[in-house]
C-alpha positions in Angstrom: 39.3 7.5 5.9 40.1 5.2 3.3 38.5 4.5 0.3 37.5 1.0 1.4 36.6 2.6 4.6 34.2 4.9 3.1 32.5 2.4 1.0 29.6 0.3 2.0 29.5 -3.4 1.2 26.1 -4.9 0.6 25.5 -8.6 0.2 23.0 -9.4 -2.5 21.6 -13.0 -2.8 19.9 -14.0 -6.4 17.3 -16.3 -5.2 15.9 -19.2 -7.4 12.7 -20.5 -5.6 13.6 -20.9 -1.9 17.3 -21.3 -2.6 20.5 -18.7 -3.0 22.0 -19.6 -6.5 24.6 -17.0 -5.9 26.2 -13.9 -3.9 28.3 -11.0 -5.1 29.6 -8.0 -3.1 28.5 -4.6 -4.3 30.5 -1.8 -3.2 27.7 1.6 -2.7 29.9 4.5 -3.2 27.0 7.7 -2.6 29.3 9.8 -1.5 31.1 10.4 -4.3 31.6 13.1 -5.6 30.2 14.6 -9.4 33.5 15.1 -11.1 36.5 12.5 -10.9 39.2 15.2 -9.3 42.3 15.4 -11.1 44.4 14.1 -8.2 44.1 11.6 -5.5 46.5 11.5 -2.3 46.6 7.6 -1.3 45.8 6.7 2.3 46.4 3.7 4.3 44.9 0.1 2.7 43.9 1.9 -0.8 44.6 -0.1 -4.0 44.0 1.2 -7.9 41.1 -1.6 -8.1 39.8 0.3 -4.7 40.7 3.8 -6.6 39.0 3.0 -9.7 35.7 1.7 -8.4 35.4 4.3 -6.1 35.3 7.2 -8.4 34.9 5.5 -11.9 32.5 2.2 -10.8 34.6 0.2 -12.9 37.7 -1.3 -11.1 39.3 -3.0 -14.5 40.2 0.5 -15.3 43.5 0.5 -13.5 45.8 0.1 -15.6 44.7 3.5 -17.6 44.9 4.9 -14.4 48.7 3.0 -13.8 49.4 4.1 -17.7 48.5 8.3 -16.4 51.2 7.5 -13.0 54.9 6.8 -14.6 56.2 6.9 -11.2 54.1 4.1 -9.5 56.6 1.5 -11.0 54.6 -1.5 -9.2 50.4 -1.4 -9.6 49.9 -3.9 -7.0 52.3 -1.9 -4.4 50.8 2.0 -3.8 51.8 4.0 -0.3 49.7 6.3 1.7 51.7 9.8 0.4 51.5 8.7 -2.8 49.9 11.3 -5.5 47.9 9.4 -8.3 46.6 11.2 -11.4 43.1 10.0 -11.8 42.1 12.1 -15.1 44.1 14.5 -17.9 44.3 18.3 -16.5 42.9 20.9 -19.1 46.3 21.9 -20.4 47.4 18.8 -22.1 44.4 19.0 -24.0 44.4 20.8 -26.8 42.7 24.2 -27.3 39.6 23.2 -28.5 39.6 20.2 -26.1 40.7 17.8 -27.5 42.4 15.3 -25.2 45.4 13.3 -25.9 45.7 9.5 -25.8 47.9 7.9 -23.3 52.0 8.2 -23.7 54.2 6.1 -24.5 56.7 6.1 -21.2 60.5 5.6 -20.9 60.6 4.3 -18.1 63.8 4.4 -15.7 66.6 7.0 -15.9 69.5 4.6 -17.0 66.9 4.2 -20.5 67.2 8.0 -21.1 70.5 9.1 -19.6 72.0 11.1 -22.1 75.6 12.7 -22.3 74.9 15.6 -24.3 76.9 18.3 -26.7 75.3 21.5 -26.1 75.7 23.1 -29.9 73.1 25.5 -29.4 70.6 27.3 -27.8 68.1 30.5 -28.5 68.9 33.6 -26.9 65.8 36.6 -26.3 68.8 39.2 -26.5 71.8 39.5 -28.5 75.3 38.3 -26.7 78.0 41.0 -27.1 80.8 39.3 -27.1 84.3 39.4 -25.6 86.6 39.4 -28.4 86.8 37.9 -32.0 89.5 35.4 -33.5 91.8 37.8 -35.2 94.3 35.9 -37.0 96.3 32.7 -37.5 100.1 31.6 -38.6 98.3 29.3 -40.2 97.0 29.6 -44.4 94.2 27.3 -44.7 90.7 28.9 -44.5 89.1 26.8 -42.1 90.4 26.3 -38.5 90.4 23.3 -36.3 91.6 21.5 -33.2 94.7 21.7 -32.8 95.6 25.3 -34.4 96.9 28.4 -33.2 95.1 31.6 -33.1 95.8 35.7 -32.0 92.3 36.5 -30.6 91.0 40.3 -30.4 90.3 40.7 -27.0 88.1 43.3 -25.2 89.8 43.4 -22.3 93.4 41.9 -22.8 94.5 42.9 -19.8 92.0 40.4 -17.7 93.7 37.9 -20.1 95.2 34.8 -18.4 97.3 31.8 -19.3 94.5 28.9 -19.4 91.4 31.2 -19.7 89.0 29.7 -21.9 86.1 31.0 -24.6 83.3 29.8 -26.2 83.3 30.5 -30.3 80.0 30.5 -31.7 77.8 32.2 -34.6 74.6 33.9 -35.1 72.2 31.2 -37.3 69.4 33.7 -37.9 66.5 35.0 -35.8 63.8 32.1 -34.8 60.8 33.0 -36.1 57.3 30.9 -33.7 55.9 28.8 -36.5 52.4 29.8 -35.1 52.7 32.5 -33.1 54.5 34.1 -35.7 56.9 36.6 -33.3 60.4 36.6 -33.5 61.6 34.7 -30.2 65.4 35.3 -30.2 68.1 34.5 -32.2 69.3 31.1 -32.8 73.5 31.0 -31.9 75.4 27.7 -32.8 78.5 26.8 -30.9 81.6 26.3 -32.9 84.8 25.4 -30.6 86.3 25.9 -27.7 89.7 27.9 -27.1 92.3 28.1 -24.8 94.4 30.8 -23.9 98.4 30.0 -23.9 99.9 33.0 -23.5 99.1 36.8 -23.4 101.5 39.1 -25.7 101.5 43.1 -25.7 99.0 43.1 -28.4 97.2 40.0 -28.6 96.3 36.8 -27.0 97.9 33.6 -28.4 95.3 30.4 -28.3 95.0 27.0 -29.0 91.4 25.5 -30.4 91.2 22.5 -27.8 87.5 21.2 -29.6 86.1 21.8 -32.8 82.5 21.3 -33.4 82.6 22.4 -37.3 85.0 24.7 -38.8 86.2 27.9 -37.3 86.9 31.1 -39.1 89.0 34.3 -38.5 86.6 36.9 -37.2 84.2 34.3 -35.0 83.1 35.9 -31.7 84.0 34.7 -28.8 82.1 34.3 -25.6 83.0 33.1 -21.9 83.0 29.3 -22.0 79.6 27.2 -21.8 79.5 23.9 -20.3 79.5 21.8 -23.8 79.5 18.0 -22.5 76.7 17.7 -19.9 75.8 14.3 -18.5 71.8 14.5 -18.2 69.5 12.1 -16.4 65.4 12.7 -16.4 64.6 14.6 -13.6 60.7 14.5 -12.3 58.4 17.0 -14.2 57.2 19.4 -11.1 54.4 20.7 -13.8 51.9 20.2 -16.4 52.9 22.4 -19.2 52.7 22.5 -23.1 54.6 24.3 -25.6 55.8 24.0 -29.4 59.0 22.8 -31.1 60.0 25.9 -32.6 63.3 24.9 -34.7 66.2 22.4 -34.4 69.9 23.3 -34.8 70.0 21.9 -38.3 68.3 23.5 -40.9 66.4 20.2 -42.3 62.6 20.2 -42.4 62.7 16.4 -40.5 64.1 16.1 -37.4 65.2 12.7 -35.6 66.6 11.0 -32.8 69.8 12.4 -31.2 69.0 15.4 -33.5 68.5 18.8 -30.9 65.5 20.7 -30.9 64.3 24.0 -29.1 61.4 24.9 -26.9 59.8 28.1 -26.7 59.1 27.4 -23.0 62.3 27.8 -20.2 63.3 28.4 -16.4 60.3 30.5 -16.2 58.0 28.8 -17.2 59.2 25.8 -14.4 61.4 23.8 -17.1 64.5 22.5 -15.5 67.4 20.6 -17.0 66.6 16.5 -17.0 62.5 17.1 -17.6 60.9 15.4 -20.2 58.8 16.5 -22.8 56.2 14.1 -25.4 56.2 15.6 -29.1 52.8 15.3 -30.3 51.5 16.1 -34.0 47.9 15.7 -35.4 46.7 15.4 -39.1 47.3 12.8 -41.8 50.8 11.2 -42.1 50.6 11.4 -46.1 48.6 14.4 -46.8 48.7 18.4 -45.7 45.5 18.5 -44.2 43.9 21.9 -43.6 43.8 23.9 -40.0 39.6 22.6 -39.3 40.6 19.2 -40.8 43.6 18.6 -39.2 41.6 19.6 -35.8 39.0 17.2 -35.6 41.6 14.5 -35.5 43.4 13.4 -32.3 47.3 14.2 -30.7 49.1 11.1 -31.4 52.9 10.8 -29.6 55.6 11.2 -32.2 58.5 11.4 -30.1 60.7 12.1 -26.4 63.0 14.8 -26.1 65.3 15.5 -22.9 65.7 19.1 -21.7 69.8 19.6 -21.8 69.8 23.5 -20.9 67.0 25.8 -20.7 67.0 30.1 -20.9 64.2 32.0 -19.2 62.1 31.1 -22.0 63.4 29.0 -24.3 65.0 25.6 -23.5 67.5 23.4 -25.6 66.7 19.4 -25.8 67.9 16.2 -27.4 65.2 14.0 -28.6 65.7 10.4 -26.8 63.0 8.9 -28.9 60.8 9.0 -32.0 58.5 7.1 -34.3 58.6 9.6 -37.1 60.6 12.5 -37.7 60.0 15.7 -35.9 58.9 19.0 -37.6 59.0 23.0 -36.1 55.7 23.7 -35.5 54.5 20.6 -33.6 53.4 20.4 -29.6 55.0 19.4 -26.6 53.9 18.3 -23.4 55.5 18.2 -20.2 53.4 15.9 -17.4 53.5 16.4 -14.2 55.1 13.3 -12.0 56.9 11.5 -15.2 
């Protein structure tokens, strides 16, 4: 039964003397129950107004209701099977409670397609590698697109004509700016190479993409998808997590820049979700841990997840009103 099914509509006249000045309709609603649930499945003839007054008595709080639902793109249009989200669950509230205010939404996927350059990610384990760039006809220090290379192969005799690698480098181990554990080690991809042909000794290559300059001894590793076309895919979960470095060694950290997660596959993150970067505290000044917690998360950003590891993922930030910094919060919401 419906919401407007269930409710009970009483007529009350205000009478002046022997005459009805005016009439209003009252909707009784003493069935509900205690606690606003977190979820509501729409039925047949519900509207937010109907949604609103029903469980908050106050129908002109729809559109904070609309602002919680990303995926109801119309307020006045809502279908039984619909799932609305009629309060914040517990985990995008802070530890002590504190709840967040209302996200700023991009809204459509053509606004936050992204074609990405996958430069990096956080591994839990060390790679081994395949083989190493060995040497070069050519004398210049730095290597780019373009030049040859003999690579040191583990197995040169799996070796083929067109084979490609992966070069990439070890930044140093990431380090949870709360937590404090060492999560994995931060590896930076540096080129792709291609295999042109396979000699007694050594494999003869050509660097087909150069993200920054290549050196003799680089390990190699079998090749990683590096251009990825990415479009938002719908969050499955509520989940929270930290920003626990970016690729680039800066303190700030802006839009297009990348940024890693210390939540991944496991956790339920798939490529496309979206995460909102929150931060707390004073803008201007370092507040302390108690004074910095009294004051509420405020949305500082959007990034775009654009490869995730069981528990780390890899994401571009689409969007944000001040720069990002290791340490602050993410939230995933279900539904967006």
């Amino acid at each position: 039964m419906t919401i407007a099914h269930r409710s009970v509509l009483v007529f009350a006249f205000i009478v002046g003397g022997s005459a009805v000045t005016s009439a209003q309709t009252i909707r009784v609603s003493g069935d509900r129950g205690p606690e606003v649930p977190e979820e509501y499945l729409v039925e047949e003839g519900d509207t937010l107004w109907d949604v609103c007054e029903y469980y908050f008595a106050e129908p002109r709080r729809w559109p904070t209701v609309w602002a919680l639902n990303p995926h109801i793109t119309n307020p006045h249009w809502i279908y039984p099977g619909d799932i609305l989200r009629l309060r914040l669950a517990g985990e995008l509230m802070g530890p002590d409670g504190v709840v967040v205010q209302p996200f700023n939404y991009t809204i459509g996927a053509s606004n936050a397609r992204q074609v990405s350059l996958s430069e990096g990610f956080v591994v839990e384990k060390p790679i081994v590698p395949v083989g190493h760039i060995g040497n070069s006809p050519h004398s210049q220090t730095y290597l780019a697109a373009g030049d040859l290379v003999y690579l040191d192969l583990a197995d040169l005799g799996a070796a083929r004509v067109g084979q490609r690698f992966s070069v990439y480098r070890i930044e140093h181990e990431v380090v949870h700016p709360i937590r404090e554990t060492v999560l994995g080690q931060k590896v930076r991809i540096m080129g792709v190479l291609e295999i042109e042909t396979v000699e007694k000794h050594v494999a003869r290559a050509r660097i087909v993409s150069a993200f920054s300059e290549l050196q003799r001894g680089m390990p190699l590793t079998d090749p990683l998808e590096h251009y990825v076309v990415v479009s938002p895919r719908q969050n499955l979960i509520d989940l929270n997590g930290t920003v626990v470095d970016g690729l680039d060694p800066a303190r700030e950290i802006g839009q297009f820049d990348t940024i890693f997660i210390d939540r991944g596959s496991k956790d339920g993150v798939q490529v496309g979700n979206r995460f909102f970067v929150m931060r707390r505290g004073d803008g201007r000044f370092e507040l302390n841990k108690d004074a910095a917690a009294k004051l509420p998360w405020e949305q500082v950003g959007e990034a775009l997840v654009v490869l995730t590891r069981d528990r780390t993922s890899t994401a571009l930030v689409t969007r944000s009103a001040i720069e990002i910094r290791r340490g602050d919060r993410v939230v995933m919401q279900r539904h967006y």
